[in-house]
VMD Tcl script that draws the C-alpha trace (Angstrom):
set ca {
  {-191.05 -83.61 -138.64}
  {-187.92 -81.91 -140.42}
  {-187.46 -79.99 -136.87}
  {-187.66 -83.12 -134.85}
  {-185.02 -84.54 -136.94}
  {-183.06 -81.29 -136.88}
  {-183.69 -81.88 -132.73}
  {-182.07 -85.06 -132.41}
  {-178.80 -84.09 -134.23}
  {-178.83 -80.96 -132.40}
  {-178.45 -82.64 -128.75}
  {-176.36 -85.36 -130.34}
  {-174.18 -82.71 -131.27}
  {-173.96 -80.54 -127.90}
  {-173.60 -84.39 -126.51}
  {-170.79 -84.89 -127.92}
  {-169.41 -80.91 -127.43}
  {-170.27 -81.20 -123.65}
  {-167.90 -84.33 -123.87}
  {-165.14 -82.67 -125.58}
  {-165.41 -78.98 -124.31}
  {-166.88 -79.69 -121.08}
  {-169.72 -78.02 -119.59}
  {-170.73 -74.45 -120.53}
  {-171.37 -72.19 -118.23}
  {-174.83 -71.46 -116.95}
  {-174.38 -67.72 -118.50}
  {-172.15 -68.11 -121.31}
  {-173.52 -67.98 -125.08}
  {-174.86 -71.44 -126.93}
  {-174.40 -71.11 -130.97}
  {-175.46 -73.73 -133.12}
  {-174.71 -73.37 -137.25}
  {-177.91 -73.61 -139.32}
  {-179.32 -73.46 -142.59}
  {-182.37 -72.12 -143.89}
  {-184.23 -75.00 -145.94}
  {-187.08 -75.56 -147.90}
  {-189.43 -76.20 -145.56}
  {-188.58 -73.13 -143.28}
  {-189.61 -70.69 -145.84}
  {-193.63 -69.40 -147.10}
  {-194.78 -68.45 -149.99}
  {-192.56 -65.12 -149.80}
  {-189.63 -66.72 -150.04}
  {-187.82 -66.21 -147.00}
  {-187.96 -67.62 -143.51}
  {-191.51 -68.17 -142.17}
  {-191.99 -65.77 -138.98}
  {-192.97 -69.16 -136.69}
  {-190.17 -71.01 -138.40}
  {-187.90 -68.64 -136.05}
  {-189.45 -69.87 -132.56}
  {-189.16 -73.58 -133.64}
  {-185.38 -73.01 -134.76}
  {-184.88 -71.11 -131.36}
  {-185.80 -74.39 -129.81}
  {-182.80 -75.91 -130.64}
  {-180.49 -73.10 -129.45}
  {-182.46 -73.86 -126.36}
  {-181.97 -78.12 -125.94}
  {-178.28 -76.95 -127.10}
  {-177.99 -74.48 -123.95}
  {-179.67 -77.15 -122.09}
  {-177.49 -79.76 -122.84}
  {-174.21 -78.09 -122.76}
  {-174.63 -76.93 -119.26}
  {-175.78 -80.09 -117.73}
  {-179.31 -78.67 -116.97}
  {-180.53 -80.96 -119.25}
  {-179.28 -84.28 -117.06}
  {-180.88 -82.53 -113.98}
  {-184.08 -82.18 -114.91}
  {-184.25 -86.01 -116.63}
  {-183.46 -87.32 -113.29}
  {-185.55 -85.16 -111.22}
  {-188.54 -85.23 -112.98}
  {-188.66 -81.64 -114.34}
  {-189.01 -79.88 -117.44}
  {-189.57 -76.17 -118.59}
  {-192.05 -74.73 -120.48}
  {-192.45 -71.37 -122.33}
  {-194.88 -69.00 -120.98}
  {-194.42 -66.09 -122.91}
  {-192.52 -64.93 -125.83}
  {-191.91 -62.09 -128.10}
  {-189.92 -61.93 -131.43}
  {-188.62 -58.75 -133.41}
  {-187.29 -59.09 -136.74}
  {-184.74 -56.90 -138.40}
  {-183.26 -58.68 -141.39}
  {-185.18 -61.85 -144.04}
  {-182.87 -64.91 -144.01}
  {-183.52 -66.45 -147.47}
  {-183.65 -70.11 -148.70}
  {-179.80 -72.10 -148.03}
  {-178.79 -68.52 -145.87}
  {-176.11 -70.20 -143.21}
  {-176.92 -68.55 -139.80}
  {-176.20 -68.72 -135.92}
  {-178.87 -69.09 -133.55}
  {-177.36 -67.69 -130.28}
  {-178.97 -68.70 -127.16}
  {-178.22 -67.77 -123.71}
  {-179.87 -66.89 -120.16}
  {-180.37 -63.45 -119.75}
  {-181.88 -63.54 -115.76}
  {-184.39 -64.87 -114.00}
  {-187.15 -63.37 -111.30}
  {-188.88 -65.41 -108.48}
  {-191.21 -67.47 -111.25}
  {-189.20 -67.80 -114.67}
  {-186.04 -68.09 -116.32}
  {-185.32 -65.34 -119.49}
  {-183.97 -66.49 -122.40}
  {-182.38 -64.94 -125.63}
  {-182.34 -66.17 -128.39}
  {-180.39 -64.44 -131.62}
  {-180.09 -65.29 -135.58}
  {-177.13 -64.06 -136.96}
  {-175.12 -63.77 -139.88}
  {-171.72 -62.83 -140.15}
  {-171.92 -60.93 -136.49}
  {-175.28 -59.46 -137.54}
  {-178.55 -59.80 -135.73}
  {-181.14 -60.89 -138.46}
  {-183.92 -61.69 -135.14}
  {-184.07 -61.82 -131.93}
  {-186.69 -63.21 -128.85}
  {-187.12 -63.15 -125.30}
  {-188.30 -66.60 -123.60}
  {-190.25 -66.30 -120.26}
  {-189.60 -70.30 -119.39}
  {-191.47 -71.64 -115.83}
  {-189.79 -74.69 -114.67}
  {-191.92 -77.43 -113.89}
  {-192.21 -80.78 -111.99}
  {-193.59 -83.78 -113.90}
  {-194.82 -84.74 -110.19}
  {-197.05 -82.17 -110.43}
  {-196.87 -78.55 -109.73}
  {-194.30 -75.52 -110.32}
  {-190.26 -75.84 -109.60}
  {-189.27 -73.24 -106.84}
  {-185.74 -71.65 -107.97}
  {-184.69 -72.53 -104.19}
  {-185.17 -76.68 -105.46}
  {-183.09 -75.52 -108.77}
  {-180.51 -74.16 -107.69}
  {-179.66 -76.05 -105.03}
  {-179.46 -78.98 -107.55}
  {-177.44 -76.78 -110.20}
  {-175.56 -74.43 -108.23}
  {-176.78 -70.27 -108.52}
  {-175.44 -69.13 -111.84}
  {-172.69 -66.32 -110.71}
  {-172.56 -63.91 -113.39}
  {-176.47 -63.63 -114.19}
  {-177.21 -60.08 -115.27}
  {-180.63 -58.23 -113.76}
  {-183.33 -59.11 -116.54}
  {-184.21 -55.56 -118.11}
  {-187.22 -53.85 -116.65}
  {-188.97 -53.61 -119.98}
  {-188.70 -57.56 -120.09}
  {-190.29 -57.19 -116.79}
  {-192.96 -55.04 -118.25}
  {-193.66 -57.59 -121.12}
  {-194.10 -60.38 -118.87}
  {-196.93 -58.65 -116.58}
  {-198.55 -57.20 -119.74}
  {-198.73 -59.98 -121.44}
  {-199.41 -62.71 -119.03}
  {-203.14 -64.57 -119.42}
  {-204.90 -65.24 -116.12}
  {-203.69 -69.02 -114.01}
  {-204.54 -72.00 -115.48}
  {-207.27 -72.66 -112.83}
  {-209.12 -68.92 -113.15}
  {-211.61 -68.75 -116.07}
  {-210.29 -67.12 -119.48}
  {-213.07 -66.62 -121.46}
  {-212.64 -65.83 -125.24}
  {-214.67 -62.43 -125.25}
  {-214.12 -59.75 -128.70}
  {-215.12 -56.41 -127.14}
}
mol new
graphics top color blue
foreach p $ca { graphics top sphere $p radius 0.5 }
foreach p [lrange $ca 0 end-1] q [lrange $ca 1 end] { graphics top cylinder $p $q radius 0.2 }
display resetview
């Protein structure tokens, strides 16, 4: 519950930024001011690995938000969900530890959009992900980039995703949702 709340006042906030600031650009950098609490950290005392994806979340709805993506997809019908993601930790942030959590699009290829996300402190990266995000269509059925950007515009400025993230995505990927996956320990 403490990250639904921590939702909410996170798109109230980039409401009211997008208001004042106007919209951010589809490839400049989200950062959002947070604090580790009690209920982000386990029993070692500093910020739970899965803590970090959930926190990442609301660089995301900020990024969303602040570049008008998120008023699109309300009105259209569409939504995103993650399909792969991957997490490497440098640094611990401890309990009350003030951080960033830097978001921003990093590419996309002819089936996802990449993400980054970053914690830092003081101009340090503590963490950072990659988010492989499909778009979908509440409607039923995958978003084509074609339909998305011709409702948002094509993001000038997008740099080529890295081939490794490339890499990562095929490696990782489990079969379609309509093949069989069977849960087999060889």
């Amino acid at each position: 519950m403490n990250v639904m709340w921590r939702t909410l006042i996170v798109m109230l906030t980039a409401r009211r930024r997008l208001r004042r600031r106007g919209r951010l650009e589809p490839t400049g950098i989200s950062r959002i001011r947070l604090t580790t609490l009690l209920t982000d950290i386990d029993l070692l005392r500093h910020m739970n690995n899965g803590r970090y994806l959930s926190l990442f979340d609301l660089g995301r709805w900020d990024l969303l938000v602040r570049t008008g993506l998120w008023d699109v997809m309300k009105t259209r019908g569409w939504y995103a969900v993650v399909s792969s993601e991957t997490v490497t930790f440098r640094k611990s942030l401890n309990l009350w530890q003030r951080f960033d959590v830097e978001s921003r699009m990093i590419g996309h290829d002819d089936k996802a959009v990449y993400l980054e996300h970053r914690a830092v402190v003081d101009g340090e990266v503590y963490a950072r992900a990659i988010i492989r995000a499909r778009m979908m269509k509440r409607s039923g059925g995958t978003l084509s980039h074609e339909e998305l950007f011709a409702a948002i515009g094509r993001p000038e400025g997008v740099p080529e995703v890295d081939e490794w993230v490339h890499e990562w995505a095929a490696a990782s990927a489990l079969p379609p949702t309509r093949a069989e996956a069977p849960s087999i320990w060889g």
